[in-house]
Backbone as CSV, one residue per row, in Angstrom:
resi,resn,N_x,N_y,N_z,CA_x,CA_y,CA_z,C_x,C_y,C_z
1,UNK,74.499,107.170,114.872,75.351,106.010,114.643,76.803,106.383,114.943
2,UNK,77.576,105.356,116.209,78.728,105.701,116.054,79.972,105.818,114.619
3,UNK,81.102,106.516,114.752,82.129,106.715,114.099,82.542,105.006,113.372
4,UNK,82.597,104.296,112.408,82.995,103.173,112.647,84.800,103.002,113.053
5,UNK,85.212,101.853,113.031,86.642,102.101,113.440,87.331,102.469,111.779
6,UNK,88.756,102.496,112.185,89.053,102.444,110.884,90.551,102.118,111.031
7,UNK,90.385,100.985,109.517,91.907,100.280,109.945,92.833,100.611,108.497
8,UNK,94.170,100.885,109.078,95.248,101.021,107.975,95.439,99.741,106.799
9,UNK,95.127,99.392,105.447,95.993,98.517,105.149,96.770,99.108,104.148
10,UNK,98.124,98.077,104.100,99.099,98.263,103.462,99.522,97.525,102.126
11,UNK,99.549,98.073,101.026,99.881,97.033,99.766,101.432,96.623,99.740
12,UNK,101.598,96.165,98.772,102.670,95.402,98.564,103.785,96.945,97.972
13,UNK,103.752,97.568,97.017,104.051,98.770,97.048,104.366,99.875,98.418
14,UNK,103.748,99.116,99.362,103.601,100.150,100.498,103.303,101.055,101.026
15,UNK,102.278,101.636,99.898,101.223,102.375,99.694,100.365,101.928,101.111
16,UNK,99.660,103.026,101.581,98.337,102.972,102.890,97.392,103.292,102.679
17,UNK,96.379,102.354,102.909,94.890,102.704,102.527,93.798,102.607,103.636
18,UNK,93.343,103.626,104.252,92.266,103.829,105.162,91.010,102.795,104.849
19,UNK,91.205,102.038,105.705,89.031,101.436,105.299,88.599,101.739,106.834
20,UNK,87.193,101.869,106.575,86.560,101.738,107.734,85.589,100.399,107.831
21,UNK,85.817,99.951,109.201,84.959,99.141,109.793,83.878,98.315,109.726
22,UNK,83.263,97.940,109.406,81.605,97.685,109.788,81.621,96.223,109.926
23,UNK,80.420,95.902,110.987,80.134,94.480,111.224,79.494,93.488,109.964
24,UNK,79.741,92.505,110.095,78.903,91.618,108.573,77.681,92.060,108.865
25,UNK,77.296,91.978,107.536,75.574,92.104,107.402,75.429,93.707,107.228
26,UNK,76.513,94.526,107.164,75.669,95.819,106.983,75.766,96.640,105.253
27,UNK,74.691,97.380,105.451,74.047,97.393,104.451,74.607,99.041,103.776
28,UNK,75.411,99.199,102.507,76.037,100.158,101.938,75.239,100.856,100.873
29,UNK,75.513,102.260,100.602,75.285,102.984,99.845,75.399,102.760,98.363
30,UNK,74.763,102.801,97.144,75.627,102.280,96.090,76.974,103.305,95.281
31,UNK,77.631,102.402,95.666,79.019,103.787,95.531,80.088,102.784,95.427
32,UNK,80.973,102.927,94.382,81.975,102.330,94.110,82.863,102.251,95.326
33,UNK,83.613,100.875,95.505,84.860,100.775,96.442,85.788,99.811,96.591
34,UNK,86.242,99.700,97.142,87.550,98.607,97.627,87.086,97.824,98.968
35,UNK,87.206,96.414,98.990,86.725,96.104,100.101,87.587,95.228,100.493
36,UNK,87.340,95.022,102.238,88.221,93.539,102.470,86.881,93.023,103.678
37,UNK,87.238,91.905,103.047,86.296,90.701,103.748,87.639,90.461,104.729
38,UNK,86.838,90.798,106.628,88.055,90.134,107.998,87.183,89.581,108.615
39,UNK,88.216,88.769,109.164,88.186,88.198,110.737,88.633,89.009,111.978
40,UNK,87.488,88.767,113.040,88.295,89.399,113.953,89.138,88.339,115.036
41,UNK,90.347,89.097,115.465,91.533,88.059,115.853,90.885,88.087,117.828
42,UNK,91.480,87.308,118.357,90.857,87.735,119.545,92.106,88.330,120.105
43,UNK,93.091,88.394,119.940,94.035,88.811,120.250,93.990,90.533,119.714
44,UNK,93.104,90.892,118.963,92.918,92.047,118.202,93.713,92.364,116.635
45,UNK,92.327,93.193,116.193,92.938,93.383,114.826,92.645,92.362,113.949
46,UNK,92.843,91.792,112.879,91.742,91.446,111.967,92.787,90.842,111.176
47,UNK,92.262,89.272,110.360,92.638,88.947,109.368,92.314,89.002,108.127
48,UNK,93.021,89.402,106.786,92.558,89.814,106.278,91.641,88.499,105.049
49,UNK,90.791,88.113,104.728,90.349,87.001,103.943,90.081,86.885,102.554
50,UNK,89.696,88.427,102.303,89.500,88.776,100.930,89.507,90.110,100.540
51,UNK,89.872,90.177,99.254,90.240,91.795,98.975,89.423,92.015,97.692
52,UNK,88.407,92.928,97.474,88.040,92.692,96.802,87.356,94.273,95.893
53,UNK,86.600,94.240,94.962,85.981,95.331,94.617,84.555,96.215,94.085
54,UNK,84.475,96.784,94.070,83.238,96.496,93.192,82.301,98.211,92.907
55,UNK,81.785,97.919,91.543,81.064,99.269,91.350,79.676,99.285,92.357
56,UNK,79.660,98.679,93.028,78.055,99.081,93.772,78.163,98.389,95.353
57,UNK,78.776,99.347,96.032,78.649,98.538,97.416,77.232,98.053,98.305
58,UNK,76.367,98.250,97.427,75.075,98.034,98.003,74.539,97.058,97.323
59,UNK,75.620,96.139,96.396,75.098,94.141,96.485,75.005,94.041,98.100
60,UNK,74.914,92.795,97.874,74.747,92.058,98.854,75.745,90.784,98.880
61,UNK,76.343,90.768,100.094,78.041,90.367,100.165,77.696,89.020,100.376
62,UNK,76.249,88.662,100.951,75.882,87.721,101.733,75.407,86.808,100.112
63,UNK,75.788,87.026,98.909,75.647,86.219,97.370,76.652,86.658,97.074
64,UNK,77.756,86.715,97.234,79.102,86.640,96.675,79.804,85.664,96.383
65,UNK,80.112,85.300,95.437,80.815,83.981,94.837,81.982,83.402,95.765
66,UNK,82.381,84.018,96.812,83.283,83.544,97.809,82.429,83.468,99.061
67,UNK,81.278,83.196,99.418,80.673,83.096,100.287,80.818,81.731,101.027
68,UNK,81.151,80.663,100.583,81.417,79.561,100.978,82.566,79.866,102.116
69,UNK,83.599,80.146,101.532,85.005,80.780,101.863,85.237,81.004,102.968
70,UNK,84.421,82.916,102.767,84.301,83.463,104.429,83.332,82.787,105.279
71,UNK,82.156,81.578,104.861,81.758,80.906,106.541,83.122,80.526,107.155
72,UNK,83.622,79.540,105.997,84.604,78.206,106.012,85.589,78.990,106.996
73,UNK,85.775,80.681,106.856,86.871,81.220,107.630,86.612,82.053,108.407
74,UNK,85.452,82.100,109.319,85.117,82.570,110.055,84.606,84.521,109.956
75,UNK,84.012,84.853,109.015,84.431,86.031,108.594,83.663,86.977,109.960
76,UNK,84.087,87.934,110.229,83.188,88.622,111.149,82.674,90.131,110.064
77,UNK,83.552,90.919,109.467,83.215,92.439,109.288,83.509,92.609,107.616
78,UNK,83.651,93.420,107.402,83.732,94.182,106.242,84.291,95.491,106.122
79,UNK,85.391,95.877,105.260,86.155,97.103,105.534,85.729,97.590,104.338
80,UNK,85.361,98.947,104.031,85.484,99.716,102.874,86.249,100.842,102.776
81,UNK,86.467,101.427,101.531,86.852,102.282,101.302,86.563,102.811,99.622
82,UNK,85.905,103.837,99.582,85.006,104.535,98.823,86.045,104.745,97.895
83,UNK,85.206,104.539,96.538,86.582,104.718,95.375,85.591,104.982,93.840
84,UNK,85.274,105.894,93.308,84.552,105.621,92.168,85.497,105.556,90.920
85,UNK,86.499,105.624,90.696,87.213,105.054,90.036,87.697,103.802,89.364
86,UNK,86.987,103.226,88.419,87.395,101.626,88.807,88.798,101.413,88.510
87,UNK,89.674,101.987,87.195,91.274,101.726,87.176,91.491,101.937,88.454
88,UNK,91.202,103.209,89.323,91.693,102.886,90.433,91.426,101.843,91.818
89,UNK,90.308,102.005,91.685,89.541,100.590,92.752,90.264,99.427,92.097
90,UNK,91.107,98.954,90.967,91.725,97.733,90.578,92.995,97.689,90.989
91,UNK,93.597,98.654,90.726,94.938,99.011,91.358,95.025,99.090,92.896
92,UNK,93.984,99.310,93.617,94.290,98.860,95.177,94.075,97.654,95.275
93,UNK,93.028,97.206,94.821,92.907,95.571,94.897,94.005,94.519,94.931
94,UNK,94.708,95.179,93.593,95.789,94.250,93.130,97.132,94.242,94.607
95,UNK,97.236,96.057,94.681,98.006,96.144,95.559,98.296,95.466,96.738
96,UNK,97.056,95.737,97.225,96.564,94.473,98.647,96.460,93.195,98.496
97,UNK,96.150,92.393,97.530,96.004,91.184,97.416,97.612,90.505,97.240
98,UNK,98.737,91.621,96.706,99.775,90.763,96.172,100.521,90.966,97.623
99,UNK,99.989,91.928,98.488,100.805,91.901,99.870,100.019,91.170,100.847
100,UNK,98.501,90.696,100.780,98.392,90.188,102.259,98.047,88.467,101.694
101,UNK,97.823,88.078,100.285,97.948,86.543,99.756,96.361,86.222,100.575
102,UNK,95.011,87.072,100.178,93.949,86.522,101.335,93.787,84.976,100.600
103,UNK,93.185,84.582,101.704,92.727,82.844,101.793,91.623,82.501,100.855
104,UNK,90.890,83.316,100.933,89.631,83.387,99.843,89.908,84.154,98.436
105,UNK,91.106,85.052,98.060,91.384,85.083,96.490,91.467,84.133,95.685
106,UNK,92.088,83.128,95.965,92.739,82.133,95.527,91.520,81.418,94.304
């Protein structure tokens, strides 16, 4: 399996947080993390739709209470980033959500 990509985001603090890649629909390890629900732009690079968290990345994203949301917004991928920490998996959340305002927090 290739490398997935991996994209920088930035919180409101200005703090940088590595996620990597993956297309919707794929299927995770159960392991705490930080996630963002994107779009991909065609222009490149990704919007961000939802920021989110969770102790078990191996739900299933496709019954997520914002599922309406990401059809409604076209979602293509899923970014993670591995975190078993939950104070800390909350504190990026927060971070990212108060800097990128996703469409589906709300």
């Amino acid at each position: 399996m290739a490398e997935p990509e991996k994209v920088t985001a930035t919180g409101k603090s200005g703090k940088k947080y590595e996620f990597s890649v993956y297309p919707w629909g794929t299927t995770f390890k159960a392991l705490g993390g930080v996630y963002l629900v994107l779009k991909k732009k065609q222009t490149g690079g990704y919007d961000v739709l939802y920021v989110g968290q969770t102790g078990d990345l191996s739900e299933r994203f496709d019954d997520h209470h914002k599922q309406g949301c990401f059809n409604r917004n076209g979602k293509t991928h899923i970014a993670v980033k591995v975190e078993s920490v939950e104070k800390t998996r909350l504190a990026i959340e927060r971070d990212l959500s108060d800097n990128y305002n996703p469409t589906c927090n709300g």
